[in-house]
KEFIPA-688582 format. One record per residue (C-alpha): residue number from 1; residue in one letter; y, x, z. Coordinates in steps of 0.001 Angstrom, whole numbers, plus 524288, in hexadecimal, padded with zeros to 5 digits. Last residue first. Layout:
<nodes>
(NUM; "a"; (Y; X; Z)) ...
</nodes>
This chain:
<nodes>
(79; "x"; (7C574; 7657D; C305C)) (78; "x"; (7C8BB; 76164; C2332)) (77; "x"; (7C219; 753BF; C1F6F)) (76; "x"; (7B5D9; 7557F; C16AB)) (75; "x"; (7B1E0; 75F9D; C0E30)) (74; "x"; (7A59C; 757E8; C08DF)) (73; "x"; (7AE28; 74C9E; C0563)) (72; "x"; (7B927; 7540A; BFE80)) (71; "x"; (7ADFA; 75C52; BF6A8)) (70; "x"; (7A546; 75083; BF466)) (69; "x"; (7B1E9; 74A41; BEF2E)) (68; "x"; (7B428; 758C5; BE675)) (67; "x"; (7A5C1; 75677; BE1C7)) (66; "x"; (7A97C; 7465F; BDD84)) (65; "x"; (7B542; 74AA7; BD60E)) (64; "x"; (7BD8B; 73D6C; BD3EE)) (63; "x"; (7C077; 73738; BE08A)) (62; "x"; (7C1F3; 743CF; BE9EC)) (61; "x"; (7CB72; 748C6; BDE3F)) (60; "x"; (7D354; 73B18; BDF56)) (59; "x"; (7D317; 73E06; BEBEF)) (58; "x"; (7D717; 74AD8; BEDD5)) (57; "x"; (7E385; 7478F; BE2E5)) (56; "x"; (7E75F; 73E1A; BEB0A)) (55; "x"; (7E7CD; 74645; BF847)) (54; "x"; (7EDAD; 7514B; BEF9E)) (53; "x"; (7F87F; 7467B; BEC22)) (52; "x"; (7FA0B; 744FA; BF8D5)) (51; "x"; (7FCCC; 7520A; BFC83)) (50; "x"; (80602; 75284; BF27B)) (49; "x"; (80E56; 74820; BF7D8)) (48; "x"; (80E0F; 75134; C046D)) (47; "x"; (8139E; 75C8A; BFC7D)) (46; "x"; (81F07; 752BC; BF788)) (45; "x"; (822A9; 74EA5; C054A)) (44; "x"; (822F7; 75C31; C09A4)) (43; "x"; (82CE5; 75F62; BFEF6)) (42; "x"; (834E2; 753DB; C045F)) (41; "x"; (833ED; 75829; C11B2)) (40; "x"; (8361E; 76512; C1094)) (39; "x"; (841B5; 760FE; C06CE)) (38; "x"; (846BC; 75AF5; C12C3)) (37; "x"; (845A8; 76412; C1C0F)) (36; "x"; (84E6F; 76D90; C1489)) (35; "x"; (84939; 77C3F; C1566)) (34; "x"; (83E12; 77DEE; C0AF0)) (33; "x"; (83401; 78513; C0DC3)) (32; "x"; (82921; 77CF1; C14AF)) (31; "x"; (82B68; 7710B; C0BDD)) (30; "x"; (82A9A; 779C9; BFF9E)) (29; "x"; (81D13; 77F39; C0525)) (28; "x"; (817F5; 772BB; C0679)) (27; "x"; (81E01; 76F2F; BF82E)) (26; "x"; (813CA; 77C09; BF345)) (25; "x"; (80855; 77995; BF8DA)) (24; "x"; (80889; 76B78; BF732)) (23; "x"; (80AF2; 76B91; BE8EF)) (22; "x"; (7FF6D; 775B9; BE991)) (21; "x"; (7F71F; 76C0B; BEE71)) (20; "x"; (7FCA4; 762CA; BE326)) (19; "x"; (7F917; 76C74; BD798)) (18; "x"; (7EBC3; 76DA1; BDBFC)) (17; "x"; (7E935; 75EDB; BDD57)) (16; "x"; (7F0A6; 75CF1; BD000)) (15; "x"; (7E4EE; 76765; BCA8B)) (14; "x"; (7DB03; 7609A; BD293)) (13; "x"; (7DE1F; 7539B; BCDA5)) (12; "x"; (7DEEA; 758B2; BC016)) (11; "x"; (7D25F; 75F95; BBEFB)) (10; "x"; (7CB9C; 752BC; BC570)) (9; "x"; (7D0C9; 74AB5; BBA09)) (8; "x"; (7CC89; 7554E; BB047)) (7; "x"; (7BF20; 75512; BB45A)) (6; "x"; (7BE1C; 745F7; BB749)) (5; "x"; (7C138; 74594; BA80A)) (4; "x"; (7B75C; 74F96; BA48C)) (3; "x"; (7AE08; 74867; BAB5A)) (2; "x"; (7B1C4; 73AC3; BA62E)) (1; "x"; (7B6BF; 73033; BAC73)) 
</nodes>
């Protein structure tokens, strides 16, 4: 793979990581307003699909920018 390539492909996954965080953001707040428990659920459901896909999206960033690995790596598990 090319630079330039590897360029755009990491531009992407950060640019679907951004748009999933604020996925989360905004069905976790759904969930907390809305009134029928099940829609809480269900909406609640979807925002912790989207947390996985940010855990897919980490890695496959961890995987293919060596400085943002060191970065992961150096920061280590939160306290």
């Amino acid at each position: 793979m090319r630079l330039t390539e590897l360029h755009a492909d990491l531009q992407t996954l950060r640019e679907n990581l951004a748009t999933e965080l604020q996925s989360i953001n905004r069905y976790e707040a759904q969930a907390f307003s809305l009134a029928d428990e099940g829609a809480q659920e269900v909406v609640q459901r979807i925002a912790d699909d989207k947390k996985e896909h940010v855990a897919r999206l980490l890695d496959l960033l961890r995987r293919l920018d060596v400085k943002q690995r060191e970065k992961i790596e150096r920061a280590g598990p939160p306290a």
